[in-house]
N, C-alpha and C positions, 0 to 999 in steps of 0.2 A: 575635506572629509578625512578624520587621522583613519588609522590602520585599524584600531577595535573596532569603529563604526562599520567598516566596509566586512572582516569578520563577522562579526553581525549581521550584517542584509543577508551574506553569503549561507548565512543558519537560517535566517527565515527563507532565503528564496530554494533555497533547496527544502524545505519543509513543506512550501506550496509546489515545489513540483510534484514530492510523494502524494501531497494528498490532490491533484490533478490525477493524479497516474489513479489513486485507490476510487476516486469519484468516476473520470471515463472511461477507465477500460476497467471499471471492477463491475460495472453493468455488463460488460462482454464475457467476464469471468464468472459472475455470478447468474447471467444466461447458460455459458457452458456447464458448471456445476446442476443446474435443474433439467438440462436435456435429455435425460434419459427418463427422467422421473415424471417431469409436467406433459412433455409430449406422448403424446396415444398413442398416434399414430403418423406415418411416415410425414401427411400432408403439416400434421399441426405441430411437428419437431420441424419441418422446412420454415414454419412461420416463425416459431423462436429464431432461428437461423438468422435468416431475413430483416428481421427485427431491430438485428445490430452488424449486418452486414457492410450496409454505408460509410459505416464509421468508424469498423474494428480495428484495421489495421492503424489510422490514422492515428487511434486513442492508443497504441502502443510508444507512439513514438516521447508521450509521457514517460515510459520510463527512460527509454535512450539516452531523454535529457538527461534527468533524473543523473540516471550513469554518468554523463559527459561532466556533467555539471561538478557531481562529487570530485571525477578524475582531475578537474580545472583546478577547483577551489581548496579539496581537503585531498592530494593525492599520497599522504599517508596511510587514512582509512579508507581510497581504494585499497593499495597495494597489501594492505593488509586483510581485507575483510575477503579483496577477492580471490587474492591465493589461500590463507589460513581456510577460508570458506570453499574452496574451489568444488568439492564433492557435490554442497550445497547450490552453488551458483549451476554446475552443470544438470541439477536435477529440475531446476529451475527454466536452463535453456531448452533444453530438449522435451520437456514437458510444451511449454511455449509453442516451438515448432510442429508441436503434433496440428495445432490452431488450424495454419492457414493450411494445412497438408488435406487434413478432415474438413476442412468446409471446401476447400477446391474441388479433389476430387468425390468427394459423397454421391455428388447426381450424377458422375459420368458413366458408374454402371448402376444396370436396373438388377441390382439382387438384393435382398433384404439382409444377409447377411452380412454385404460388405456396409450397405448403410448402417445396419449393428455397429460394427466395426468404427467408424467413422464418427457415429453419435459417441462411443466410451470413449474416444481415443477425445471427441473434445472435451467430453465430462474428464477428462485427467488434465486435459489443458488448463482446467480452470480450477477445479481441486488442488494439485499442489503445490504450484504459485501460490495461493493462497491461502495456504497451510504453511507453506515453507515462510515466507513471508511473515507471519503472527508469530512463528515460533523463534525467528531471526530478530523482530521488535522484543521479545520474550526473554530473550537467552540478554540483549546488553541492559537489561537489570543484575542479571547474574554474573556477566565477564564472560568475557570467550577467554581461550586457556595461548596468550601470547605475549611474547616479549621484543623489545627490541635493543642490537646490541649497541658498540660503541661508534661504529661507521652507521648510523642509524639505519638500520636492516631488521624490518619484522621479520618472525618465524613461528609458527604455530605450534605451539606447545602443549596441545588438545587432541581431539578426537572427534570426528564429526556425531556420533552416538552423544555425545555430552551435549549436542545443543536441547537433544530431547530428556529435558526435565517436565516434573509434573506442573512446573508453572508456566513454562515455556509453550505445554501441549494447551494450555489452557488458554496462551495467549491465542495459539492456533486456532483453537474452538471462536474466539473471539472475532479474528481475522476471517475465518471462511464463513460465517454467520452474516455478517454488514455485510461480506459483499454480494450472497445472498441473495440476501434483503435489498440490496442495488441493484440486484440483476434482475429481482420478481417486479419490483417496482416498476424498473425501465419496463417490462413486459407486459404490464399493467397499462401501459400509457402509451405502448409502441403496438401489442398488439391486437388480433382480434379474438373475437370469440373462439371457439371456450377458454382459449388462452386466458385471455383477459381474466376472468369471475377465475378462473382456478390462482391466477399471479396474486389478486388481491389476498387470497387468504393466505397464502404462501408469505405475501412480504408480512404481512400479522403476525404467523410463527413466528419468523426468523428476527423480526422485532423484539417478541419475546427473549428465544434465543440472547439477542445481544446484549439485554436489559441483563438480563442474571448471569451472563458470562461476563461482562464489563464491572457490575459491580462487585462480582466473587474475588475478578482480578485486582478490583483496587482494593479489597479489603486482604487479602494476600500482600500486597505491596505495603498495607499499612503494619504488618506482621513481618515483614524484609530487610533486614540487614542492607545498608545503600551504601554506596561510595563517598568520598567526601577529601576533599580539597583541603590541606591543614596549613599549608606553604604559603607566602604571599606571592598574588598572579599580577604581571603585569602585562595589561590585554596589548599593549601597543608593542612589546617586545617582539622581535625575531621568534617565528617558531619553533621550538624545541621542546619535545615530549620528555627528557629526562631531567627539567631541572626543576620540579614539584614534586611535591609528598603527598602522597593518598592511602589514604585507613580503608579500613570496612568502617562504617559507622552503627550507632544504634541502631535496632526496630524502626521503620518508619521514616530513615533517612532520606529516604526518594519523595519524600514530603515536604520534606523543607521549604522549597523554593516554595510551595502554594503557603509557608507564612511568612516569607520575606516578601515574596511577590501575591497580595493577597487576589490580585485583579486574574492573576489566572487560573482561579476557578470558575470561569466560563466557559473552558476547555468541558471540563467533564459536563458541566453544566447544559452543553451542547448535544455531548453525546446522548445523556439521558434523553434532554427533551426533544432532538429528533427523532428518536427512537421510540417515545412515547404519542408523538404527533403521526408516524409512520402508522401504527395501531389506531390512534381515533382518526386518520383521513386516508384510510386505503382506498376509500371508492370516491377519494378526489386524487386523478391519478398525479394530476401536475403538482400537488401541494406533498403526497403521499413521497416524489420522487426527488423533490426539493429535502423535506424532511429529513432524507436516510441520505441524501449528501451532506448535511448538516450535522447529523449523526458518524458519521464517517471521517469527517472534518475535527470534530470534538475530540473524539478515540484518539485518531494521530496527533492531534495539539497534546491532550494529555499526556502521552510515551512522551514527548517532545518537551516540556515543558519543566515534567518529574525528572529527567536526563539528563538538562540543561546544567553544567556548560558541557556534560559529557557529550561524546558520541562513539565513540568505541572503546569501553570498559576490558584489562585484562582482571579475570580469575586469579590468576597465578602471578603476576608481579602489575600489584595496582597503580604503581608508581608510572607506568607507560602508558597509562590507558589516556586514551588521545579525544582531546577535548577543542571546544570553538577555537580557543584562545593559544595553543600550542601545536596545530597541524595544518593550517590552512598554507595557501601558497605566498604567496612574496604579495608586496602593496602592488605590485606594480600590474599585475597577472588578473589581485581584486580589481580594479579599478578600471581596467582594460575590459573583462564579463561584464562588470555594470554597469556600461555605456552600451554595453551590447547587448547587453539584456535587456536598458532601457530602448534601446530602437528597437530590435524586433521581436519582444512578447507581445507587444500590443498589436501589430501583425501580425504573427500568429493566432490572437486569441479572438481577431476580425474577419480574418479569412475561414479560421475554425465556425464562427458564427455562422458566416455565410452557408459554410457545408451544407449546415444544421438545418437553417431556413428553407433551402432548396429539396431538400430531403427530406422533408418529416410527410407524416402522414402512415397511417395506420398499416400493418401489413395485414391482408385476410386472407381466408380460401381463397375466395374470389380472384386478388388477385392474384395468389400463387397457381393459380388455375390458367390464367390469361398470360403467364409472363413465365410459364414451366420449364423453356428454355433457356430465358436469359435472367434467372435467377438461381441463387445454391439451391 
């Protein structure tokens, strides 16, 4: 297996982490974003709760990898994304952390105010993540504002205000929309009444929703100035960001690859028709819930695919902007994660099974009635 090949796994297998992390924990995200709004009252915001309780914490550690994974493979565009970004990533963690803080303690006192409290503080768990998140896939069509010097050392040469552009907020609107739509679904199919008949028509919105923000955004993209490679790559060389040349390109640049590569338009292809399947099978929860991960799937293949071989674009000197083929780690480092990845994902993704199987079944009054103390 040469050196491009293993680059390569290293862009897909981090691409199926993101969209693992945006599929299970964006049902826990897009629970937290409706909790203030779907729940009545205190018993049927505990059911939302409850609903993704079993799993929450578990389904975060999709991004951990996520993170580890980037740190292993591309530890340029960590070092870059996570300091130049840092304001961004901080709003990110700490938003996060409000999570397990608000569902820990929620039930431990009986006043209505601090449950208040506890319901907004998860409705912002789950809101900015994935806001910040859309607007972060948003912003590397446009270039974050960095450079790197002659001892290769990023430095941010931006302003965290600049990731919010009018396409970037739009990418947001997109990103808090599917996950939503992930989170009504899952609630659709995890809980009970009135929960339930209120999630159905809720994932129908939000389906909506992502239908006319997804294709605003790609007709936006097809109206966008894109980055573009004019140097000859050689995928097997040593990584180094400064020894290619990169333009702005025409209108429509970030298109290209769907006509060189015409098979990947099943990405977007995806997103649509999850997201139109989401809408004719809301009241089939199991198909409705498949659907909007399919839909969610599609979206991130799309960013993914339009980017390609990018992955972190500078604004300001396009010549750095750090790609598959110029940022990964040594062969030796790929080759070592891939053996490792191949023994234990499939572990992971059997014992993740097994959770699932042990755990499922509805959550209702009922049993949040019977179970008052050993559940949030």
């Amino acid at each position: 297996m040469d050196y491009a090949v293993l680059k390569l796994i290293w862009w897909v297998l981090v691409g199926i982490l993101l969209i693992g992390f945006a599929i299970m924990d964006g049902y826990d995200i897009g629970t937290a974003n409706l909790l203030p709004f779907m729940g009545k009252t205190n018993n049927e915001r505990r059911i939302m709760i409850n609903a993704i309780a079993p799993h929450w914490d578990g389904n975060q550690v999709w991004l951990i990898t996520a993170g580890g994974a980037i740190l292993a493979a591309w530890p340029m565009v960590y070092a870059t994304a996570f300091s130049g970004l840092y304001w961004a990533m901080i709003l990110i963690l700490f938003s996060l952390i409000m999570r397990p803080i608000a569902m820990d303690y929620r039930s431990k006192i009986d006043d209505p105010r601090w449950r208040t409290a506890c319901d907004w503080g998860l409705f912002v768990s789950g809101a900015v993540p994935s806001f910040v998140f859309g607007v972060a896939f948003g912003t590397l069509f446009q270039g974050f504002g960095f450079n790197i010097d002659d001892l290769m050392r990023s430095y941010f040469t931006g302003h965290f205000y600049d990731l919010f552009t009018p396409f970037s907020l739009l990418c947001g609107v997109v990103s808090v929309s599917m996950l939503s739509m992930q989170g009504s679904a899952w609630l659709a199919l995890r809980a009970g009444t009135p929960i339930q008949k209120r999630a159905e028509k809720t994932t129908r919105l939000f389906a909506i929703i992502v239908i006319a923000a997804f294709a605003l955004a790609g007709i936006w993209i097809a109206h966008m100035p894109g980055f573009e490679i004019t140097s000859a790559i050689d995928p097997n060389a040593v990584a180094s960001p400064l020894t290619k040349t990169v333009i702005m390109g025409p209108n429509g640049q970030w298109l290209a690859n769907y006509n060189q590569y015409p098979w990947m338009i099943v990405a977007p292809v995806m997103g649509f028709a999850g997201a139109i399947s989401v809408i004719l099978l809301a009241r089939c929860h199991v198909m409705s819930f498949i659907s909007s991960s399919i839909s969610i799937a599609g979206i991130i293949m799309t960013a993914g695919f339009s980017l390609f071989p990018f992955i972190l674009t500078s604004s300001t000197h396009p010549g750095v902007s750090l790609t598959v083929w110029d940022s990964t780690s040594s062969y030796l480092t790929l080759a070592v994660m891939t053996f490792v990845a191949a023994v234990f994902v499939p572990v992971i993704i059997g014992y993740t099974t097994w959770c699932f199987y042990h755990m499922w079944g509805r959550v209702t009054a009922e049993h949040i009635a019977e179970n008052t103390h050993s559940l949030y």
